[in-house]
TORDO-325228 format. One record per residue (C-alpha): residue number from 1; residue in one letter; x, z, y. Coordinates in nm, 3 decimals. Each point is the difference from the previous one (the first is absolute). Last residue first. Layout:
N
<node n="NUM" res="A" c1="X" c3="Z" c2="Y"/>
...
END
This chain:
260
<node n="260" res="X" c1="-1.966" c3="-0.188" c2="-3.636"/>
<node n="259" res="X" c1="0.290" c3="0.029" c2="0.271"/>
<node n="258" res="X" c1="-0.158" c3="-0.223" c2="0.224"/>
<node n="257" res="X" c1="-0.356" c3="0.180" c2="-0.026"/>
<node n="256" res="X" c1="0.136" c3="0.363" c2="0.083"/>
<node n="255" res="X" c1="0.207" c3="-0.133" c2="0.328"/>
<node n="254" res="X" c1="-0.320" c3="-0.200" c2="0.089"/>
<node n="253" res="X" c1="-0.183" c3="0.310" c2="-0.033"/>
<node n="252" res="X" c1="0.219" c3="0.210" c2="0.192"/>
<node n="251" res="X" c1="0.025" c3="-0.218" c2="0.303"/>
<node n="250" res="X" c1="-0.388" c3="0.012" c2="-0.027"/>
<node n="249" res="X" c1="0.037" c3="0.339" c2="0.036"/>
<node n="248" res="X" c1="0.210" c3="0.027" c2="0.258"/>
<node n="247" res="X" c1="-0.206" c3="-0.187" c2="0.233"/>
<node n="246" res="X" c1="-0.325" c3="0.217" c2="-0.102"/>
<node n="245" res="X" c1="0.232" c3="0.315" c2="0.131"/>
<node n="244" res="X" c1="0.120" c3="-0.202" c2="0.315"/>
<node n="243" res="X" c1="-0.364" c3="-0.026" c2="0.094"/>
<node n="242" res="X" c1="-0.137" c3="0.335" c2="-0.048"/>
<node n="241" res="X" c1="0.302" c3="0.155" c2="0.198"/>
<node n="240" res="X" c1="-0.007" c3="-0.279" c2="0.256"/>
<node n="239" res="X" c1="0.264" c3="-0.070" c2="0.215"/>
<node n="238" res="X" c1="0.261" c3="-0.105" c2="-0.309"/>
<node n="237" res="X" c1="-0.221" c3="-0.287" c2="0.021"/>
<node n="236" res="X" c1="0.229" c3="-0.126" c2="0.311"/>
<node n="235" res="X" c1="0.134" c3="-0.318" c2="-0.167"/>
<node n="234" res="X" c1="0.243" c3="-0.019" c2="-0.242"/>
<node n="233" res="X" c1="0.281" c3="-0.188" c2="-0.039"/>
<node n="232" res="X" c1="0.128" c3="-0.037" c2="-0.404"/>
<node n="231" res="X" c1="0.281" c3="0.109" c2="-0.114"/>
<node n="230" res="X" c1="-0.214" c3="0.284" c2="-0.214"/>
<node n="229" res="X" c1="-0.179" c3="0.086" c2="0.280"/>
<node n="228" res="X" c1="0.185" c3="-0.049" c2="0.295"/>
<node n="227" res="X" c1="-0.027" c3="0.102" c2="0.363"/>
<node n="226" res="X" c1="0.140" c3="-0.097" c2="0.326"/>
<node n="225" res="X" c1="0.002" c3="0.164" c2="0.318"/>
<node n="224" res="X" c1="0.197" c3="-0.066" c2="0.165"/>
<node n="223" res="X" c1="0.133" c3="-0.380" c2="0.092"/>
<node n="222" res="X" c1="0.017" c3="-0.347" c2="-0.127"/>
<node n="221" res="X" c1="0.174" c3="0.103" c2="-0.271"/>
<node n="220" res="X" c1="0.154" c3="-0.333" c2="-0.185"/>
<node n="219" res="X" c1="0.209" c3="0.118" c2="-0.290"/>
<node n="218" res="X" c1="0.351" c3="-0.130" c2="-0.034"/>
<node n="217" res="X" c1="0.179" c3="0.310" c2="0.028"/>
<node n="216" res="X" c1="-0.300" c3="0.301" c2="0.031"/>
<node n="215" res="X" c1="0.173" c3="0.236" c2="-0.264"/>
<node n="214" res="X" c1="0.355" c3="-0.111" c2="0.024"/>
<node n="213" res="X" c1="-0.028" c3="0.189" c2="0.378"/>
<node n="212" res="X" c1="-0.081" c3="0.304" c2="-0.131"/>
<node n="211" res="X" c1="0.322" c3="-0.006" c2="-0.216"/>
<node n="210" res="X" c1="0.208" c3="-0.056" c2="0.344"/>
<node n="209" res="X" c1="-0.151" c3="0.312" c2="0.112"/>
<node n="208" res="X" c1="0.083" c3="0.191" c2="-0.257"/>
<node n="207" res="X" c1="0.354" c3="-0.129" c2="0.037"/>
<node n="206" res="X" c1="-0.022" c3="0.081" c2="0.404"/>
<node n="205" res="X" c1="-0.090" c3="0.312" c2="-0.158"/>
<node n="204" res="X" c1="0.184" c3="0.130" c2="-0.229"/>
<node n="203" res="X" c1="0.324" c3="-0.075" c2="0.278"/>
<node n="202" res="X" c1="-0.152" c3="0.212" c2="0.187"/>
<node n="201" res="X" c1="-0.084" c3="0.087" c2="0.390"/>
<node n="200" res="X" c1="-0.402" c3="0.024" c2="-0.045"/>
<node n="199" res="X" c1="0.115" c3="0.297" c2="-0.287"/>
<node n="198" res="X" c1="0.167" c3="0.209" c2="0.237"/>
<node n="197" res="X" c1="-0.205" c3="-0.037" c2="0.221"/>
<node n="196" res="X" c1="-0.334" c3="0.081" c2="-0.266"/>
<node n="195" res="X" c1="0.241" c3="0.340" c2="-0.102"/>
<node n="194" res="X" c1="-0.282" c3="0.217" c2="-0.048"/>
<node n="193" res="X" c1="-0.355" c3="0.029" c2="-0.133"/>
<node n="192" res="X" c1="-0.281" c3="0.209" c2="0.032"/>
<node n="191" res="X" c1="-0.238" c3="-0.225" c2="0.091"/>
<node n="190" res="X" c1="-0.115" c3="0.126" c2="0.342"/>
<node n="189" res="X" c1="0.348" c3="0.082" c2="0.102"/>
<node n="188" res="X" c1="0.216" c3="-0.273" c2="-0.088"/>
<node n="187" res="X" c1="-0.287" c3="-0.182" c2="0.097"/>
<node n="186" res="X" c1="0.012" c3="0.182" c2="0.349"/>
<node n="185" res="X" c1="0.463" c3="-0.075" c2="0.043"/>
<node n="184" res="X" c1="-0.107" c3="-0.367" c2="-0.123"/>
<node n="183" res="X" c1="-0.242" c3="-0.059" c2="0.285"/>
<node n="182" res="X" c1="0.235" c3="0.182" c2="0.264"/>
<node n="181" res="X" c1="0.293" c3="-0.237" c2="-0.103"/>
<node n="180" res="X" c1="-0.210" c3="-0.294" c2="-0.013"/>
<node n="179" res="X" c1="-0.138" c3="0.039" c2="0.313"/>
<node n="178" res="X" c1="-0.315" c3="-0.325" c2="-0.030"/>
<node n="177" res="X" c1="-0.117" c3="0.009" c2="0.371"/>
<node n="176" res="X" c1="-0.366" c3="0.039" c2="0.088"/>
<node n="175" res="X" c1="-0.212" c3="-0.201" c2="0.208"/>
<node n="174" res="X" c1="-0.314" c3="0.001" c2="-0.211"/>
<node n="173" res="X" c1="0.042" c3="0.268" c2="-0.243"/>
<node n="172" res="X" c1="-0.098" c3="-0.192" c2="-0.332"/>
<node n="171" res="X" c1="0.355" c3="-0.166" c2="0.020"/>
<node n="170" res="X" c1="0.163" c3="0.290" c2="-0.034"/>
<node n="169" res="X" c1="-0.098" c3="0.024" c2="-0.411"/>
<node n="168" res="X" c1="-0.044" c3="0.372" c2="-0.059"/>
<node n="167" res="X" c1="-0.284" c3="-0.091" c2="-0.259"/>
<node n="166" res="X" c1="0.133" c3="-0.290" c2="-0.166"/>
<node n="165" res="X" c1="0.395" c3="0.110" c2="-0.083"/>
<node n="164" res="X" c1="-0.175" c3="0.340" c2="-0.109"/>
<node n="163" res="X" c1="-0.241" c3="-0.113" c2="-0.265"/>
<node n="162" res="X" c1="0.293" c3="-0.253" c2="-0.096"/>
<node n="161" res="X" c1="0.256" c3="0.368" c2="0.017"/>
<node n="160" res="X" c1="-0.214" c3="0.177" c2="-0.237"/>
<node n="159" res="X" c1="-0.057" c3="-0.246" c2="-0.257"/>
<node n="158" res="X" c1="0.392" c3="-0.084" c2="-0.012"/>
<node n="157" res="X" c1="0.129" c3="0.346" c2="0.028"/>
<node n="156" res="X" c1="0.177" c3="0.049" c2="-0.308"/>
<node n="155" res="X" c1="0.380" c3="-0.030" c2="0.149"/>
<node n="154" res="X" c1="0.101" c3="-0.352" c2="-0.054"/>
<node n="153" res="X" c1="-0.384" c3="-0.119" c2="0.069"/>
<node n="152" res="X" c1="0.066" c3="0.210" c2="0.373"/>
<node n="151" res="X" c1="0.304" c3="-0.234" c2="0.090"/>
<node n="150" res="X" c1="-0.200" c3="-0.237" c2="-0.113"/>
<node n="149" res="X" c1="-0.286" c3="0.027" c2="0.247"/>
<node n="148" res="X" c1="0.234" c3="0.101" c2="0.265"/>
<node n="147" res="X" c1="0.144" c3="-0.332" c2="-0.041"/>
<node n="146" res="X" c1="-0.310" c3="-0.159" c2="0.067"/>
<node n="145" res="X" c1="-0.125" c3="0.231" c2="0.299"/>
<node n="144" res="X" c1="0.341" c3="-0.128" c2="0.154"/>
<node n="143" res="X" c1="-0.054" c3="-0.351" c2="-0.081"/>
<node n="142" res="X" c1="-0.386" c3="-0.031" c2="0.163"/>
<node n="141" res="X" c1="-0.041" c3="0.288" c2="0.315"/>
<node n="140" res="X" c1="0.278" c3="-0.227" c2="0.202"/>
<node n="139" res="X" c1="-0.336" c3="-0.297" c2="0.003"/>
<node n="138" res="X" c1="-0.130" c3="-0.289" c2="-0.126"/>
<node n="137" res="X" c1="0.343" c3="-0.159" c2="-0.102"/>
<node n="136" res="X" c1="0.177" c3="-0.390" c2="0.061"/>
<node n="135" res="X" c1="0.028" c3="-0.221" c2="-0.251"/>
<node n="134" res="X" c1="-0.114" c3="0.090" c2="-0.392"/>
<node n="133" res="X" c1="0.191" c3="-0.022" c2="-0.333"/>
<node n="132" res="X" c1="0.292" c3="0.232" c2="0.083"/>
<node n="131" res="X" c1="-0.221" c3="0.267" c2="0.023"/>
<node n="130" res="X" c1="0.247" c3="0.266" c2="0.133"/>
<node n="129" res="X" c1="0.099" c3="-0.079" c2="0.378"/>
<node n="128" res="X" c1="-0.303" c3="-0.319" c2="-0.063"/>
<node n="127" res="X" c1="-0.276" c3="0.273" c2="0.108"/>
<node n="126" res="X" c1="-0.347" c3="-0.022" c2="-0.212"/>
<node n="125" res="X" c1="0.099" c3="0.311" c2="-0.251"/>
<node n="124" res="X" c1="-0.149" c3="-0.153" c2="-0.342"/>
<node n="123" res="X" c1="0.007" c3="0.326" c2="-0.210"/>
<node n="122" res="X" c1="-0.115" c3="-0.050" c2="-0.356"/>
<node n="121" res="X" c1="-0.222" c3="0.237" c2="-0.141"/>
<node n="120" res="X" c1="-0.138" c3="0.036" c2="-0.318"/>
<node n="119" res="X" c1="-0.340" c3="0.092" c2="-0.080"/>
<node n="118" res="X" c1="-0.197" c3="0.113" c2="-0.334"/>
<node n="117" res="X" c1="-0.319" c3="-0.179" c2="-0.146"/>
<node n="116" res="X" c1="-0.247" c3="0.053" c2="-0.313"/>
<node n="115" res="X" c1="0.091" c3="0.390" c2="-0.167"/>
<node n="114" res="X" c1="-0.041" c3="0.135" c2="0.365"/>
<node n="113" res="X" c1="-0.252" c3="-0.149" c2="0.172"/>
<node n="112" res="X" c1="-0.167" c3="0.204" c2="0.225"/>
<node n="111" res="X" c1="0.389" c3="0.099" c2="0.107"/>
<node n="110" res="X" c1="0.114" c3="-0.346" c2="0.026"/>
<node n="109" res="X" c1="-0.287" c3="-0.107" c2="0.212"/>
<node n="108" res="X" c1="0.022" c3="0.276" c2="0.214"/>
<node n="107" res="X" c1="0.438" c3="-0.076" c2="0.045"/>
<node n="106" res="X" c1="-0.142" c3="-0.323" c2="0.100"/>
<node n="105" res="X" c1="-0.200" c3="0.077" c2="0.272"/>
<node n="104" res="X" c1="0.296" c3="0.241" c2="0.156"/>
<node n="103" res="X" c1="0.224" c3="-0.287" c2="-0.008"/>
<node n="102" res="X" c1="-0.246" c3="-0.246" c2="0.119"/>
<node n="101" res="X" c1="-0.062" c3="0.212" c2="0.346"/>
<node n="100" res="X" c1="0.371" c3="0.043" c2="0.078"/>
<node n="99" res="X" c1="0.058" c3="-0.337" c2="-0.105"/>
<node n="98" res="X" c1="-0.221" c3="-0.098" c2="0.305"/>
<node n="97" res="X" c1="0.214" c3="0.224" c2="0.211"/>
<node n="96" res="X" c1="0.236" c3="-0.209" c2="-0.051"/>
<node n="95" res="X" c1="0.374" c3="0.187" c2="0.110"/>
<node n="94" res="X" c1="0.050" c3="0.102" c2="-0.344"/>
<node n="93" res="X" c1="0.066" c3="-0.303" c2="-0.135"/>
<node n="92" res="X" c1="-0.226" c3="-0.078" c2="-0.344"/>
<node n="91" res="X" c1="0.038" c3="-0.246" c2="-0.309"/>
<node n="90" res="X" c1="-0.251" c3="0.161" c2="-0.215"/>
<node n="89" res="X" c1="0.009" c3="-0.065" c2="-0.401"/>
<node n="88" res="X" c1="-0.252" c3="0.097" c2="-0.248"/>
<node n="87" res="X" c1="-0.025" c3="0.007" c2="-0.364"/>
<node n="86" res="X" c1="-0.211" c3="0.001" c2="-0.255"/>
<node n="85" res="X" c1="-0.041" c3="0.187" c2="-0.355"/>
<node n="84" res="X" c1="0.103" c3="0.368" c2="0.111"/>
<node n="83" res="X" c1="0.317" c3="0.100" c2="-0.241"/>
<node n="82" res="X" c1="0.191" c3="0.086" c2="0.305"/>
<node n="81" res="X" c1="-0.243" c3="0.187" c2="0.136"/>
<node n="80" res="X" c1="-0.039" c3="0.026" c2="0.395"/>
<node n="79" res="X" c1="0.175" c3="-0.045" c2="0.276"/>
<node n="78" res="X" c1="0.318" c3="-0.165" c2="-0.111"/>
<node n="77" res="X" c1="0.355" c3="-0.073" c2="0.162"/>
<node n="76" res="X" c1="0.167" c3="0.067" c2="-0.325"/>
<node n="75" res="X" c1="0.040" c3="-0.382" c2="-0.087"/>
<node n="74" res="X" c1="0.090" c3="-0.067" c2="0.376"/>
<node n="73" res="X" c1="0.349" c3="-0.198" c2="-0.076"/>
<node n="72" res="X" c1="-0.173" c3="-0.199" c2="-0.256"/>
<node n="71" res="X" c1="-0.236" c3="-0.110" c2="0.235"/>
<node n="70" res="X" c1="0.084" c3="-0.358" c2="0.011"/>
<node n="69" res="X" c1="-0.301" c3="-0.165" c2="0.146"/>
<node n="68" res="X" c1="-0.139" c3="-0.181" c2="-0.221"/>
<node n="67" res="X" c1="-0.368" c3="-0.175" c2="0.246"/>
<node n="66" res="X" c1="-0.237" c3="-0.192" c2="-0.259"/>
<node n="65" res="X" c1="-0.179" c3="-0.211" c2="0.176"/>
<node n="64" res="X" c1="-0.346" c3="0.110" c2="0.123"/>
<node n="63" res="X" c1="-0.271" c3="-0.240" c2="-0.184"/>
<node n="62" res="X" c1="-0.113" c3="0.288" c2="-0.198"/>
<node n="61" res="X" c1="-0.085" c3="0.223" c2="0.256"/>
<node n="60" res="X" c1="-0.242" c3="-0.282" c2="0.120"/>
<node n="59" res="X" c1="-0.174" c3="-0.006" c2="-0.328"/>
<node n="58" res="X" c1="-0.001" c3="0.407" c2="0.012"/>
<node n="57" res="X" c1="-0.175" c3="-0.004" c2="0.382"/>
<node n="56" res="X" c1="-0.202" c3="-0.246" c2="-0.145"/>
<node n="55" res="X" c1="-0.137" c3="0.262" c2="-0.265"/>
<node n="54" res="X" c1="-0.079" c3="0.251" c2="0.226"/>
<node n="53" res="X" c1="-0.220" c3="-0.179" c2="0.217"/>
<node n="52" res="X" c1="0.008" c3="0.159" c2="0.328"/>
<node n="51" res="X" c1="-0.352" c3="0.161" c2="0.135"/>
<node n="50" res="X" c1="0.056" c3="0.364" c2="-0.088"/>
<node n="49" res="X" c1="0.310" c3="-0.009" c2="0.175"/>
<node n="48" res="X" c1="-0.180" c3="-0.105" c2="0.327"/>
<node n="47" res="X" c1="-0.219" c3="0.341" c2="-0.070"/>
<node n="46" res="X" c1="0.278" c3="0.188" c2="-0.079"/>
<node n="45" res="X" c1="0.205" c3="-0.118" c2="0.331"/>
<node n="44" res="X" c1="-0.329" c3="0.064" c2="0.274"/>
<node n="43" res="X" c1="-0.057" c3="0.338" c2="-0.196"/>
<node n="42" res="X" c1="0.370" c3="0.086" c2="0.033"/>
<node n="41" res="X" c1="-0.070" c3="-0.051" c2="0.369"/>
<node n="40" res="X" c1="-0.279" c3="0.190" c2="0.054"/>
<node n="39" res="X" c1="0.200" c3="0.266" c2="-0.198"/>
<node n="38" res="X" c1="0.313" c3="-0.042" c2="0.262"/>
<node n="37" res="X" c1="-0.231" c3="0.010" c2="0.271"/>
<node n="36" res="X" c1="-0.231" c3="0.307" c2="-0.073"/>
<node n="35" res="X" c1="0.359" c3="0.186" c2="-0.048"/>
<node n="34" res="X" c1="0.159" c3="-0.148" c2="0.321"/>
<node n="33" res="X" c1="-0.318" c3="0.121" c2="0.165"/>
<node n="32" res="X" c1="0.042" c3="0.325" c2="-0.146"/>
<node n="31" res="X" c1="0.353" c3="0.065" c2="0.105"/>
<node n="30" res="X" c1="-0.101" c3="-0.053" c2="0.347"/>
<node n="29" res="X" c1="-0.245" c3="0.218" c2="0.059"/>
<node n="28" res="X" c1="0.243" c3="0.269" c2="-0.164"/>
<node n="27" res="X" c1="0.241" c3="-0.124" c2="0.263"/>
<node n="26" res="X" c1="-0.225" c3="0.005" c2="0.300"/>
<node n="25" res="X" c1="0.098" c3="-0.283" c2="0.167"/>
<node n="24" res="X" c1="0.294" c3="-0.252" c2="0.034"/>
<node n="23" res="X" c1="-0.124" c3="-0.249" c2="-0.332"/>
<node n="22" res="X" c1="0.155" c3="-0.004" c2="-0.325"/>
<node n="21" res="X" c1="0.160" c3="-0.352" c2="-0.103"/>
<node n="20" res="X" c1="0.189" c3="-0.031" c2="-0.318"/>
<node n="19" res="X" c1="-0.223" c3="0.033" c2="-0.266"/>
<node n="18" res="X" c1="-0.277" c3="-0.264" c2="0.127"/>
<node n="17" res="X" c1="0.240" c3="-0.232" c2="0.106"/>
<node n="16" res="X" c1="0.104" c3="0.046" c2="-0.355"/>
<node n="15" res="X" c1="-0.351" c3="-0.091" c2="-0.153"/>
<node n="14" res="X" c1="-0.004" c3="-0.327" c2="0.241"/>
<node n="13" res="X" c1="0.358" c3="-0.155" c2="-0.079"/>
<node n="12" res="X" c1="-0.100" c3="0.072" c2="-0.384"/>
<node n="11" res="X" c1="-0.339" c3="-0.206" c2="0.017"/>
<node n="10" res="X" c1="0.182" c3="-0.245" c2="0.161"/>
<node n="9" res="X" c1="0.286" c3="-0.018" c2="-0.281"/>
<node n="8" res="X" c1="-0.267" c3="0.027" c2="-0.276"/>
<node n="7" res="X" c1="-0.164" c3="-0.323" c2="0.128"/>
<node n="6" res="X" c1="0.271" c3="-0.182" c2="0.070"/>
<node n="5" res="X" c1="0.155" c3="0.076" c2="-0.330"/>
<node n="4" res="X" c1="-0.337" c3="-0.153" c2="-0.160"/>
<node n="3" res="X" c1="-0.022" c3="-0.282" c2="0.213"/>
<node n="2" res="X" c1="0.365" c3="-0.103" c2="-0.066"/>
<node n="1" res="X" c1="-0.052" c3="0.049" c2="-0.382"/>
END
């Protein structure tokens, strides 16, 4: 299992250097390179892919312990079907940029998969002022992107404002300040919503907030991300299109042969 997550994570680390990095020259030069090396580099990952044994990934899967978090309080925090047959769980923070990355892979999955997997979220904000389970924070970007995220569940905006939360996270600017009052006055704007102040100051939400917190109580979470599969920790399949999609399957079949 270590080898395996090693492998996807390096893989990963070399197909996002490969996003993120446009050279100071012509910029339609430029674009194309990126383009020639993001596909060299999905041909690097498919072709390592091609070369893992499916069925010890599943054996190792198996070993996982199961992980209950209590996510009765998130029962409508679902991308995806309800009725799909498998579930996932991702304990994020908005200030990884890593979760960034998984988030947006797993919403894929979920959509190529419709009637097999859906996604719940649980937000794991790494900064002790409102995870009461960790010491010490990552950054100022992690609790108030957190409550923001709830504050836009309570008025429809969930999807919206975790596609938002990521993208306009400060941290990506390299010596920028998190403003929060500037910050919330542009999502207000971009997302169409209104009274987020308002809503950061209430007494919903330090209750909401103290719900959040029952989620994670007792569980060990090393740090973000982390992703289930029907309580159990998966590793990075969810990469792969082709892979995740034979995963599920036998997850399926197992499912099917238990019950008969």
């Amino acid at each position: 299992m270590l080898f395996i997550f090693l492998v996807f994570s390096s893989l990963l680390n070399i197909y996002s250097e490969t996003t993120n990095t446009v050279p100071k020259e012509n910029p339609k030069i430029s674009i194309q390179k990126v383009e020639e090396a993001k596909k060299k580099a999905m041909l690097m990952l498919n072709q390592k892919l091609k070369n893992l044994d499916i069925n010890k990934m599943y054996l190792g899967y198996k070993t996982e312990p199961i992980i209950n978090p209590n996510l009765s309080y998130v029962a409508d925090r679902l991308y995806g079907k309800k009725t799909a047959k498998n579930t996932l769980v991702i304990f994020s923070d908005f200030a990884c940029g890593h979760c960034k990355i998984v988030s947006k892979d797993l919403m894929s999955r979920v959509d190529e998969n419709k009637d097999d997997v859906n996604l719940k979220y649980v937000f794991f904000p790494l900064d002790n002022t409102c995870n009461k389970n960790l010491a010490g924070k990552l950054s100022d970007y992690s609790c108030p992107a957190f409550k923001l995220a709830l504050c836009s569940e309570k008025v429809g905006k969930l999807k919206e404002a975790i596609l938002y939360l990521y993208e306009k996270n400060p941290l990506n600017v390299k010596g920028k300040i998190f403003d929060q009052k500037s910050f919330i006055s542009s999502m207000e704007k971009d997302l169409k919503v209104s009274g987020m102040q308002e809503c950061l100051n209430s007494d919903w939400l330090k209750k909401k907030v103290e719900q959040e917190n029952l989620i994670y109580k007792g569980l060990t979470i090393p740090g973000t991300p982390i992703v289930l599969l029907n309580g159990r920790k998966l590793n990075p399949i969810y990469k792969s299109k082709v892979l995740f999609k034979e995963f599920i399957r036998k997850v399926n079949l197992e499912k099917d042969s238990n019950r008969n």
